[in-house]
MIFIDO-248170 format. One record per residue: residue number from 1; residue in one letter; x, y, z of N, C-alpha, C, O in turn. Coordinates in steps of 0.05 Angstrom, whole numbers, m for minus. Layout:
residues N
<r><nr>NUM</nr><rest>A</rest><n_px>X</n_px><n_py>Y</n_py><n_pz>Z</n_pz><ca_px>X</ca_px><ca_py>Y</ca_py><ca_pz>Z</ca_pz><c_px>X</c_px><c_py>Y</c_py><c_pz>Z</c_pz><o_px>X</o_px><o_py>Y</o_py><o_pz>Z</o_pz></r>
...
end
This chain:
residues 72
<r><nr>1</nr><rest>X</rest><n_px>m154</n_px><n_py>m285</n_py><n_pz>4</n_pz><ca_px>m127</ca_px><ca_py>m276</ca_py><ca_pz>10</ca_pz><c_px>m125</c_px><c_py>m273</c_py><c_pz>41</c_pz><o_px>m143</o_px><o_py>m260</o_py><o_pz>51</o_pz></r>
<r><nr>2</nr><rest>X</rest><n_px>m104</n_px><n_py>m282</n_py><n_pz>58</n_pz><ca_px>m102</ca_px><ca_py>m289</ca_py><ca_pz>90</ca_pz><c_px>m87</c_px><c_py>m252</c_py><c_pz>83</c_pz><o_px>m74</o_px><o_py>m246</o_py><o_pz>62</o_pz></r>
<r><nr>3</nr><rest>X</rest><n_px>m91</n_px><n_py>m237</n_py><n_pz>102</n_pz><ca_px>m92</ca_px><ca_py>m213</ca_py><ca_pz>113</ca_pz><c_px>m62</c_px><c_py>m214</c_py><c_pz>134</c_pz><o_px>m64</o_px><o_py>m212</o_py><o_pz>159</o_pz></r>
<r><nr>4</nr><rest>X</rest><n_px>m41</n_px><n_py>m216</n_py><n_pz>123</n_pz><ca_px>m16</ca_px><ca_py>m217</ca_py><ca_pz>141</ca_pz><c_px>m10</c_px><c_py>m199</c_py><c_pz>158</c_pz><o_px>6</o_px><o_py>m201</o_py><o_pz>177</o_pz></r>
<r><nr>5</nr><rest>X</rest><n_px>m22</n_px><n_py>m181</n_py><n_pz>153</n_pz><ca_px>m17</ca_px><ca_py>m149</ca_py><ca_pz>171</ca_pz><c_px>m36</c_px><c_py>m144</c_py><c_pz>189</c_pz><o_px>m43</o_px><o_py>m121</o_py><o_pz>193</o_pz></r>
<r><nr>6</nr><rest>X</rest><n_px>m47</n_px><n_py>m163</n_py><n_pz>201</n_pz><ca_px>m68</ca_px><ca_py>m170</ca_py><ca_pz>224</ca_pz><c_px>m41</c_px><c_py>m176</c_py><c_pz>233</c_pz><o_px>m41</o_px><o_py>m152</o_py><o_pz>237</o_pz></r>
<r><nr>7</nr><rest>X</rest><n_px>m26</n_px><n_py>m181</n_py><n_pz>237</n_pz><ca_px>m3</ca_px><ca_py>m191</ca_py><ca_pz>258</ca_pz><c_px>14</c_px><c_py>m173</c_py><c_pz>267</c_pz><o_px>33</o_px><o_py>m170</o_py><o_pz>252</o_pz></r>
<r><nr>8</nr><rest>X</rest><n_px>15</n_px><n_py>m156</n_py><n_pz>289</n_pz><ca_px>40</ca_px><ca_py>m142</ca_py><ca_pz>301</ca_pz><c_px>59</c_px><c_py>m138</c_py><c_pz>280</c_pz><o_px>74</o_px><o_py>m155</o_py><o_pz>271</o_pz></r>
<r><nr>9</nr><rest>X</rest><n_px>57</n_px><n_py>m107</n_py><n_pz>270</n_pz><ca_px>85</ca_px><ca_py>m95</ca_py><ca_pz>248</ca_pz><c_px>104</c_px><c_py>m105</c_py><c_pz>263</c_pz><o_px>113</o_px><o_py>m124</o_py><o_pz>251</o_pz></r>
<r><nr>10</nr><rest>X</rest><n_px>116</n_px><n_py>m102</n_py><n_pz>284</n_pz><ca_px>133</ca_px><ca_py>m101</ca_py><ca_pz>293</ca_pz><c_px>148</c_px><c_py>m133</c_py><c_pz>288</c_pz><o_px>166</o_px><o_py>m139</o_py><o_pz>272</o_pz></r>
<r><nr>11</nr><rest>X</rest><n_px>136</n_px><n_py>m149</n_py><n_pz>304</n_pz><ca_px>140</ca_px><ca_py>m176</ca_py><ca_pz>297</ca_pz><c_px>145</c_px><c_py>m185</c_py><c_pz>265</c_pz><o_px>168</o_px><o_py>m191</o_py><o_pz>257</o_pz></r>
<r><nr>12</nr><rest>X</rest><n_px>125</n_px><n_py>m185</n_py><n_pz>250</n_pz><ca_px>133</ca_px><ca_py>m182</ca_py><ca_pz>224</ca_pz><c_px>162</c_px><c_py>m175</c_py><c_pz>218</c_pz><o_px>178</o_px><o_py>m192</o_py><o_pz>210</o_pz></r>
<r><nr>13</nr><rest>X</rest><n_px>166</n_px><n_py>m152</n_py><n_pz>221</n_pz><ca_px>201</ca_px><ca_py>m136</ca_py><ca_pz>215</ca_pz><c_px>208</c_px><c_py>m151</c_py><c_pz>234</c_pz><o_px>210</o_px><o_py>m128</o_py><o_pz>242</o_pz></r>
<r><nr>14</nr><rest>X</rest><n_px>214</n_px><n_py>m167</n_py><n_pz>252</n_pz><ca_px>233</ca_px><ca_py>m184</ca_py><ca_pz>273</ca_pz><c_px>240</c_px><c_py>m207</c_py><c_pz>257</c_pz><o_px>262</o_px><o_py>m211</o_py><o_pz>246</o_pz></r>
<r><nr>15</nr><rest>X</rest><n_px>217</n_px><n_py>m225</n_py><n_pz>258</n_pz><ca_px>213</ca_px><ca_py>m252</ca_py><ca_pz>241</ca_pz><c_px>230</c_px><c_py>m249</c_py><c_pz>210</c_pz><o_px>246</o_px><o_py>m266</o_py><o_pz>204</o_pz></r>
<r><nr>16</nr><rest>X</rest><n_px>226</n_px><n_py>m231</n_py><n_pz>194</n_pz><ca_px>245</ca_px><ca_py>m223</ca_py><ca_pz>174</ca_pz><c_px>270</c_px><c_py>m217</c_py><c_pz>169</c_pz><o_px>286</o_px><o_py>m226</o_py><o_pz>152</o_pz></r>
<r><nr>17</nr><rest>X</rest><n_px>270</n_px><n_py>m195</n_py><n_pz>193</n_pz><ca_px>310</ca_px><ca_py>m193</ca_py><ca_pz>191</ca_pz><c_px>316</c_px><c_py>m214</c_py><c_pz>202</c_pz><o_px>338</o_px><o_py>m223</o_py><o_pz>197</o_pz></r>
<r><nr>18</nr><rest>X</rest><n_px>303</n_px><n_py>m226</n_py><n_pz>218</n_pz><ca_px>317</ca_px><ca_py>m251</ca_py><ca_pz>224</ca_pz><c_px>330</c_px><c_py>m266</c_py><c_pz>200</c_pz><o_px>354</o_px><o_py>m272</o_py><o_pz>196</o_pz></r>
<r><nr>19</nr><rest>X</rest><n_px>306</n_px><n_py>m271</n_py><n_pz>182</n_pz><ca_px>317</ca_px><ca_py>m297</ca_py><ca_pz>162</ca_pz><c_px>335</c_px><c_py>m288</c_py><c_pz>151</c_pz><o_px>357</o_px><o_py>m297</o_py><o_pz>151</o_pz></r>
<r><nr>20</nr><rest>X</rest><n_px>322</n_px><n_py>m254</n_py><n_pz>131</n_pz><ca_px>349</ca_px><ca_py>m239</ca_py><ca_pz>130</ca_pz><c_px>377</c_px><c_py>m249</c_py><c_pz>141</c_pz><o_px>391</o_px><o_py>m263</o_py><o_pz>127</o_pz></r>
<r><nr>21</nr><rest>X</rest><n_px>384</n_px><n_py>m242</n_py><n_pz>162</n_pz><ca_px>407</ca_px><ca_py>m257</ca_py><ca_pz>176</ca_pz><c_px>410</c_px><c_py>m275</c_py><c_pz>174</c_pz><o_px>435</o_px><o_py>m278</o_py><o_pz>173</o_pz></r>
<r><nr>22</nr><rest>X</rest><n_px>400</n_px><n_py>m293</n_py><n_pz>172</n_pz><ca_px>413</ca_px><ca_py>m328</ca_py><ca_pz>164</ca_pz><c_px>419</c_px><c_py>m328</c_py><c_pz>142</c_pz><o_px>441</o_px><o_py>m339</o_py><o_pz>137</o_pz></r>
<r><nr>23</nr><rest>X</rest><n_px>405</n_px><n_py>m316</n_py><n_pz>122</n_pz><ca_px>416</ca_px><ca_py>m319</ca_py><ca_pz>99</ca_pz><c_px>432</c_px><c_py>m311</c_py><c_pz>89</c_pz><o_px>440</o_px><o_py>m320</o_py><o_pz>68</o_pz></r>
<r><nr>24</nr><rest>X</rest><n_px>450</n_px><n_py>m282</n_py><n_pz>107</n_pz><ca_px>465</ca_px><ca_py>m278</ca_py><ca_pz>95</ca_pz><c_px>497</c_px><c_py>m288</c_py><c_pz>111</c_pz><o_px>520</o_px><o_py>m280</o_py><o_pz>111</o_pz></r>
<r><nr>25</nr><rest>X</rest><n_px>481</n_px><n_py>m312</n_py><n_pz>124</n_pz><ca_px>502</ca_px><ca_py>m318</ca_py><ca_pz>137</ca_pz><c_px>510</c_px><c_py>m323</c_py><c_pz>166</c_pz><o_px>526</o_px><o_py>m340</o_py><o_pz>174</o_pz></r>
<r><nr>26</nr><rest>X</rest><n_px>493</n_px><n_py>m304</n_py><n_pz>182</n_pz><ca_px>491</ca_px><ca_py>m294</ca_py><ca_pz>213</ca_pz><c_px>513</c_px><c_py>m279</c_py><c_pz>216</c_pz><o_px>527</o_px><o_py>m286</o_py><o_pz>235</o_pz></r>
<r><nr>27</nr><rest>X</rest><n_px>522</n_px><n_py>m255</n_py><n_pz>201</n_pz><ca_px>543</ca_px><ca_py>m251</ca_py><ca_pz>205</ca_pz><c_px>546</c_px><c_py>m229</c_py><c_pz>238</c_pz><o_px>526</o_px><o_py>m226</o_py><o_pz>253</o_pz></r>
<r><nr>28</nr><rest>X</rest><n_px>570</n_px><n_py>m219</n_py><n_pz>242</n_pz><ca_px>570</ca_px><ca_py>m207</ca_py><ca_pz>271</ca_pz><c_px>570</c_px><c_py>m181</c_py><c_pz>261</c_pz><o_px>581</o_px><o_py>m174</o_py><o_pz>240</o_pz></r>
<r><nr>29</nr><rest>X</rest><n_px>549</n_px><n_py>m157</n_py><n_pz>283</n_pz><ca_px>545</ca_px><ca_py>m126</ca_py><ca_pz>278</ca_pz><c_px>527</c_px><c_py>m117</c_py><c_pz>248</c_pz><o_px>520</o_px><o_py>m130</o_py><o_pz>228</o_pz></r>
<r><nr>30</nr><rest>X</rest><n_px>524</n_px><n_py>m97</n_py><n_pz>252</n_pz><ca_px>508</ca_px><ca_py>m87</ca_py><ca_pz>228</ca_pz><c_px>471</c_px><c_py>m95</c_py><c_pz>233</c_pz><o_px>454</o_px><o_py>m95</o_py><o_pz>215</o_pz></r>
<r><nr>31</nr><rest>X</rest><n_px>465</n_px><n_py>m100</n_py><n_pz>257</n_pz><ca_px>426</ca_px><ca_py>m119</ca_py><ca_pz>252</ca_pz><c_px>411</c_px><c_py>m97</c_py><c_pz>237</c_pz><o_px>389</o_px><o_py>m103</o_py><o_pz>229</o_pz></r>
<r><nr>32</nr><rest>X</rest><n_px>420</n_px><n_py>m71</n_py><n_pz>231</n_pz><ca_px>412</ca_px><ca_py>m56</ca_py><ca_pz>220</ca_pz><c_px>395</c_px><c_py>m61</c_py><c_pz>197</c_pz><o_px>372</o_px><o_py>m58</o_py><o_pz>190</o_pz></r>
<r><nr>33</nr><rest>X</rest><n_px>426</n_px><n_py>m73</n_py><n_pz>186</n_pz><ca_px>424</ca_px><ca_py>m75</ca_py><ca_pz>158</ca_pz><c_px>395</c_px><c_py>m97</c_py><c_pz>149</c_pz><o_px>379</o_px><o_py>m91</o_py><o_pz>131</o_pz></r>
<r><nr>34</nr><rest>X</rest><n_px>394</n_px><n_py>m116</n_py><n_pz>162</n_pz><ca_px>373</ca_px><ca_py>m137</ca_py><ca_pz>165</ca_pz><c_px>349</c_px><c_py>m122</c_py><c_pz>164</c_pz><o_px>334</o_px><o_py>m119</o_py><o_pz>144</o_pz></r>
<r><nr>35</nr><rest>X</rest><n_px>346</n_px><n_py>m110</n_py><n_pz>191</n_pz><ca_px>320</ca_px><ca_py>m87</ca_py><ca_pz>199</ca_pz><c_px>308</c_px><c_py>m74</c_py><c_pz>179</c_pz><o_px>284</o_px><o_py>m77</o_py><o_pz>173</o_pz></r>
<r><nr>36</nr><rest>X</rest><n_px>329</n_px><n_py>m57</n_py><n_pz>167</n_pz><ca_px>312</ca_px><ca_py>m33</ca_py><ca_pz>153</ca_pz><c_px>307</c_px><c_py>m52</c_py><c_pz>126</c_pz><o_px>284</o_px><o_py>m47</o_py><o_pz>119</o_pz></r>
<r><nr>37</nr><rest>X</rest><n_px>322</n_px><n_py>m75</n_py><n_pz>105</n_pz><ca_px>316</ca_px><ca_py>m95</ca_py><ca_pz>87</ca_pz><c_px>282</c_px><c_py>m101</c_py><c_pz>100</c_pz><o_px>264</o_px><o_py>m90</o_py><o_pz>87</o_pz></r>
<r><nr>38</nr><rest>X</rest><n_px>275</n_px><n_py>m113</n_py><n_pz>117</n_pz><ca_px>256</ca_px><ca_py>m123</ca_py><ca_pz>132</ca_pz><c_px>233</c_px><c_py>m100</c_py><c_pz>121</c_pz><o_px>216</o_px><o_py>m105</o_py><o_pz>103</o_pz></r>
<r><nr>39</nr><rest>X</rest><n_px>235</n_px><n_py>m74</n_py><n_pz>136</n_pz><ca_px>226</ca_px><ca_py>m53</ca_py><ca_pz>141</ca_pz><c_px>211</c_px><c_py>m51</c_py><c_pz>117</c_pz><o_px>186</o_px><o_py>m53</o_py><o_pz>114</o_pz></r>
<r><nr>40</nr><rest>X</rest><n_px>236</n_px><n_py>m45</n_py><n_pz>91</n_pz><ca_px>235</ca_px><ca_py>m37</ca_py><ca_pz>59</ca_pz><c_px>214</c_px><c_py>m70</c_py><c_pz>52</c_pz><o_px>200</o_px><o_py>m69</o_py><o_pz>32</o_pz></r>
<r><nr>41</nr><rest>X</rest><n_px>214</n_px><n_py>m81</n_py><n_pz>61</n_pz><ca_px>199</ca_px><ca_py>m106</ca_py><ca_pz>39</ca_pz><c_px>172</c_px><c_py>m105</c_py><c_pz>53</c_pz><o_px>152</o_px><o_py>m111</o_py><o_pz>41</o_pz></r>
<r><nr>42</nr><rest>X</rest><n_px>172</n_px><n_py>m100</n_py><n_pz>72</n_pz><ca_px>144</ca_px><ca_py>m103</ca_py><ca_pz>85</ca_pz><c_px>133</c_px><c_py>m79</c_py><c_pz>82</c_pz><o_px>109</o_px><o_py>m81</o_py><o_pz>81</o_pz></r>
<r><nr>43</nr><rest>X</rest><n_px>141</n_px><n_py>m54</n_py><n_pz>79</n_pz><ca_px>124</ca_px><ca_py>m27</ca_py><ca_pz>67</ca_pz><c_px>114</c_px><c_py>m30</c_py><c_pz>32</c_pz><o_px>94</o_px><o_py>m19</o_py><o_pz>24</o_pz></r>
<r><nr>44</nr><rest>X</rest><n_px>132</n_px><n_py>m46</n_py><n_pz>15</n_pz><ca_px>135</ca_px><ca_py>m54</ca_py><ca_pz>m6</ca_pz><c_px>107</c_px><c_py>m76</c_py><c_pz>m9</c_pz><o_px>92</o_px><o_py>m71</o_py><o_pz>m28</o_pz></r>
<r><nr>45</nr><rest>X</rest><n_px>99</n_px><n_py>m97</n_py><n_pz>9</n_pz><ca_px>81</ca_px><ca_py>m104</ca_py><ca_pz>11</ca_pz><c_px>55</c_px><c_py>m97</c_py><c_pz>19</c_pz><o_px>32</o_px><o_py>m104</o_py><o_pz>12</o_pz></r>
<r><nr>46</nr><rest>X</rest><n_px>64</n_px><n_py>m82</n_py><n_pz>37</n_pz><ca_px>34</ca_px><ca_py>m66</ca_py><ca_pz>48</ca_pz><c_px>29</c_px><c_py>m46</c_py><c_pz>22</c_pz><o_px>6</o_px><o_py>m39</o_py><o_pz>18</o_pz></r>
<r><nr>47</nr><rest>X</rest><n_px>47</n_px><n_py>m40</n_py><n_pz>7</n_pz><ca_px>30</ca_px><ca_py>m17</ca_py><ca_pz>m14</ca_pz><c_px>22</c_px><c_py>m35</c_py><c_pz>m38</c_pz><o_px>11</o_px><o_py>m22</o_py><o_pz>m57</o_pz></r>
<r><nr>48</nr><rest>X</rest><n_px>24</n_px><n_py>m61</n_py><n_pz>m41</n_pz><ca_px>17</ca_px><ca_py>m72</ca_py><ca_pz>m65</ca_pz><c_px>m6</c_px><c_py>m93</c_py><c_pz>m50</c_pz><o_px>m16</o_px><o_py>m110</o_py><o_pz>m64</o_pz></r>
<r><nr>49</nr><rest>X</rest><n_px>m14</n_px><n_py>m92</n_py><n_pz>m20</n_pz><ca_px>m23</ca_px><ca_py>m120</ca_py><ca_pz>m8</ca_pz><c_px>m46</c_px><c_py>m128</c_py><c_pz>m36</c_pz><o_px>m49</o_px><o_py>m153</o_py><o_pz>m37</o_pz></r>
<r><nr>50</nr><rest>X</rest><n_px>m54</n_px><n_py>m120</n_py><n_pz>m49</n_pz><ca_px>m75</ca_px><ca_py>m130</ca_py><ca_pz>m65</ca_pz><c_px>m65</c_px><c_py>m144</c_py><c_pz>m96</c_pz><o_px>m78</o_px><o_py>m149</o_py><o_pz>m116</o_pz></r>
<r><nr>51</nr><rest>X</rest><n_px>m37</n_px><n_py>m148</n_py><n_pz>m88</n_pz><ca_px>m38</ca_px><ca_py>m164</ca_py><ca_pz>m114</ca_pz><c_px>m20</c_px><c_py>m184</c_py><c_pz>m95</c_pz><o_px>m9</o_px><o_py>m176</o_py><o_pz>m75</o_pz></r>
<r><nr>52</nr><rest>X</rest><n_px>m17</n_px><n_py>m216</n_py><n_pz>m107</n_pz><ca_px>m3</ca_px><ca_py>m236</ca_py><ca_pz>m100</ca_pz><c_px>30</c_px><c_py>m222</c_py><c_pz>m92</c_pz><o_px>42</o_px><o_py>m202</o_py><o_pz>m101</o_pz></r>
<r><nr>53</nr><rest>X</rest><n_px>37</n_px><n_py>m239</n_py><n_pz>m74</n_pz><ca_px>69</ca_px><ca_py>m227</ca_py><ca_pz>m71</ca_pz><c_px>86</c_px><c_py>m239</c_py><c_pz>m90</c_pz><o_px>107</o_px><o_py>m227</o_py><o_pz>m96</o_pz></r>
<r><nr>54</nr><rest>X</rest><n_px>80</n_px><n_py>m263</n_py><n_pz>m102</n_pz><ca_px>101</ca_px><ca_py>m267</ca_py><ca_pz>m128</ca_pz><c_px>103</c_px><c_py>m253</c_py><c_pz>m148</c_pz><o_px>113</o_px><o_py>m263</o_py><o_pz>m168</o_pz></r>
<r><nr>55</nr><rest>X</rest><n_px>94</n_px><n_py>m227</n_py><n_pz>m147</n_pz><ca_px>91</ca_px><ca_py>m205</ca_py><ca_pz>m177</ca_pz><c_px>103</c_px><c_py>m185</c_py><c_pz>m162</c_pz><o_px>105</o_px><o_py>m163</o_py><o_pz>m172</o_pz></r>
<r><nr>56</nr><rest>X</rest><n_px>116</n_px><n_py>m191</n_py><n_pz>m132</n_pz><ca_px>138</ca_px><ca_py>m169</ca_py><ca_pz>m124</ca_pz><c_px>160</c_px><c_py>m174</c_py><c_pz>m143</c_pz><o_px>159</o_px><o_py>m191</o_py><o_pz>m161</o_pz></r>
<r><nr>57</nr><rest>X</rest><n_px>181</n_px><n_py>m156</n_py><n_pz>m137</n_pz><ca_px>204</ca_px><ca_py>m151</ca_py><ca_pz>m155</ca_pz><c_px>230</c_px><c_py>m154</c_py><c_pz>m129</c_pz><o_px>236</o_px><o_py>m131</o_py><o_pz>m122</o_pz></r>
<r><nr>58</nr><rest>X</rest><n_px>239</n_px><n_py>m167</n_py><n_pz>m119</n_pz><ca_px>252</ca_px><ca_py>m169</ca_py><ca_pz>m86</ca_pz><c_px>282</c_px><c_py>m167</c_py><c_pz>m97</c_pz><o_px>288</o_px><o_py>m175</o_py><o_pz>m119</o_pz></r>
<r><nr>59</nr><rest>X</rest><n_px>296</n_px><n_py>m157</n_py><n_pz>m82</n_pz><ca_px>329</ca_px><ca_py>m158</ca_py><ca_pz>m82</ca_pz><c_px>334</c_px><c_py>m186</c_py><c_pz>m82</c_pz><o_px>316</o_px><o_py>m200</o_py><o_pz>m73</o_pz></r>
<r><nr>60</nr><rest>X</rest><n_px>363</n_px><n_py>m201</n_py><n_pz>m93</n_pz><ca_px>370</ca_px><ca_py>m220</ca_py><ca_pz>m94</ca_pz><c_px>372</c_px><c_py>m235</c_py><c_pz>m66</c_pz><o_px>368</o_px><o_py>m259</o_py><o_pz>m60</o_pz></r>
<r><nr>61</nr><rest>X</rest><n_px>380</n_px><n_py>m215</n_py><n_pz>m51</n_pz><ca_px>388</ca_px><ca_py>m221</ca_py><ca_pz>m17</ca_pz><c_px>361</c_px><c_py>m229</c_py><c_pz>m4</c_pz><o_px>358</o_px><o_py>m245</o_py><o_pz>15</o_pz></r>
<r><nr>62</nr><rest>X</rest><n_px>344</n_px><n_py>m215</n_py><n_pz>m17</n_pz><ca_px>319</ca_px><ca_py>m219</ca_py><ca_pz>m1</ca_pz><c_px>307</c_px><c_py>m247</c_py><c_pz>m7</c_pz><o_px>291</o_px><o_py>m254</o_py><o_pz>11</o_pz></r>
<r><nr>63</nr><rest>X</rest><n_px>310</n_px><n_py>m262</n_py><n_pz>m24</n_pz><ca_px>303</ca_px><ca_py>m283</ca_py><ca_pz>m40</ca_pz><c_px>268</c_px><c_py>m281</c_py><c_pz>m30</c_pz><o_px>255</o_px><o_py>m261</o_py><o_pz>m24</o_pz></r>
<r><nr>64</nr><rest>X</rest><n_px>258</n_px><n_py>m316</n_py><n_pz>m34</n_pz><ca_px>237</ca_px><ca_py>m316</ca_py><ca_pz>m30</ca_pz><c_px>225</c_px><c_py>m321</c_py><c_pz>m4</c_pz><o_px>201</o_px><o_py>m324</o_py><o_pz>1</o_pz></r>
<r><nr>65</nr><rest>X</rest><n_px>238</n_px><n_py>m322</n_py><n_pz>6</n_pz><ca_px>224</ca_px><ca_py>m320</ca_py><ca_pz>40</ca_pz><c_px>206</c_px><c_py>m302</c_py><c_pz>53</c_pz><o_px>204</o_px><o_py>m303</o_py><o_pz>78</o_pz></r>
<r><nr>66</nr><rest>X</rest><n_px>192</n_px><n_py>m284</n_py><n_pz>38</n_pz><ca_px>174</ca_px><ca_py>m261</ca_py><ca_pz>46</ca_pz><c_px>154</c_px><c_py>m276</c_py><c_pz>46</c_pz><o_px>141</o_px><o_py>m277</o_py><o_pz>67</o_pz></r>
<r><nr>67</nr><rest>X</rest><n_px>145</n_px><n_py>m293</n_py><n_pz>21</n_pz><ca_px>115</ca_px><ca_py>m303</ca_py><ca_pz>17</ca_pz><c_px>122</c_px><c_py>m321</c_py><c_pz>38</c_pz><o_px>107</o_px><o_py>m312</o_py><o_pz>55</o_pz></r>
<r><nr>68</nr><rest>X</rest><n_px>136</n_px><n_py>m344</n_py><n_pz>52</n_pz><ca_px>140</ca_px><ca_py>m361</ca_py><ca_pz>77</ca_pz><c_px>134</c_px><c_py>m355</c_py><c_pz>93</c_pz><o_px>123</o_px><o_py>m373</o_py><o_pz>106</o_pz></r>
<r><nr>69</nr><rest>X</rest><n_px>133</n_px><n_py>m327</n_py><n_pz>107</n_pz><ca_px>123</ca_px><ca_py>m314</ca_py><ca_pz>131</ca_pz><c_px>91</c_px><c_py>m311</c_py><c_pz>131</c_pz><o_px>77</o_px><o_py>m318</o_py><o_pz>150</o_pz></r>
<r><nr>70</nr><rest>X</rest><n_px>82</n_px><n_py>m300</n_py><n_pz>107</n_pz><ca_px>58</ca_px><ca_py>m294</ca_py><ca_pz>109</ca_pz><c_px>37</c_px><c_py>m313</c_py><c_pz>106</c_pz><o_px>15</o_px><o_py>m305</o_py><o_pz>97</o_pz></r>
<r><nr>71</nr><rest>X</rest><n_px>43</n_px><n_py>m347</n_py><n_pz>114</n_pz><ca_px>29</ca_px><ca_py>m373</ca_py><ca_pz>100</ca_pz><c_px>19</c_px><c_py>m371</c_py><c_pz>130</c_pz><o_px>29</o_px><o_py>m365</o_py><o_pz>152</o_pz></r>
<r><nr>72</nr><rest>X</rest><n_px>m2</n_px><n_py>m376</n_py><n_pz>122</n_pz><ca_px>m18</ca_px><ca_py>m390</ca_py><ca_pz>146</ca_pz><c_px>m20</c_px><c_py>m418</c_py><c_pz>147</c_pz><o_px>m32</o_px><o_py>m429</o_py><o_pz>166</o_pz></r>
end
């Protein structure tokens, strides 16, 4: 299993609300909203890191783009 959280938290939550935002459009104001989504899925992963991320349970908004980030 590649160890995703060897990489800068910070970055991580960047790289995310990003996609976040595209997907929901790029809309204008609110990066909040992206952020803390980001925030929530990546604490969500760090407390399960030991099982596969497709046995997460993700908001619809969030789709599958979490496991995308963490491919080496």
């Amino acid at each position: 299993m590649t160890d995703f959280f060897v990489e800068d938290p910070h970055s991580l939550t960047e790289k995310l609300a990003y996609e976040y935002w595209e997907r929901r459009g790029r809309p204008l104001g609110s990066p909040e909203v992206d952020w803390f989504a980001a925030e929530s899925t990546l604490a969500l992963a760090l407390k399960y890191r030991d099982l596969p991320l497709s046995s997460l349970s993700l908001e619809p908004y969030e789709g599958t783009c979490v496991s995308e980030l963490f491919q080496s």
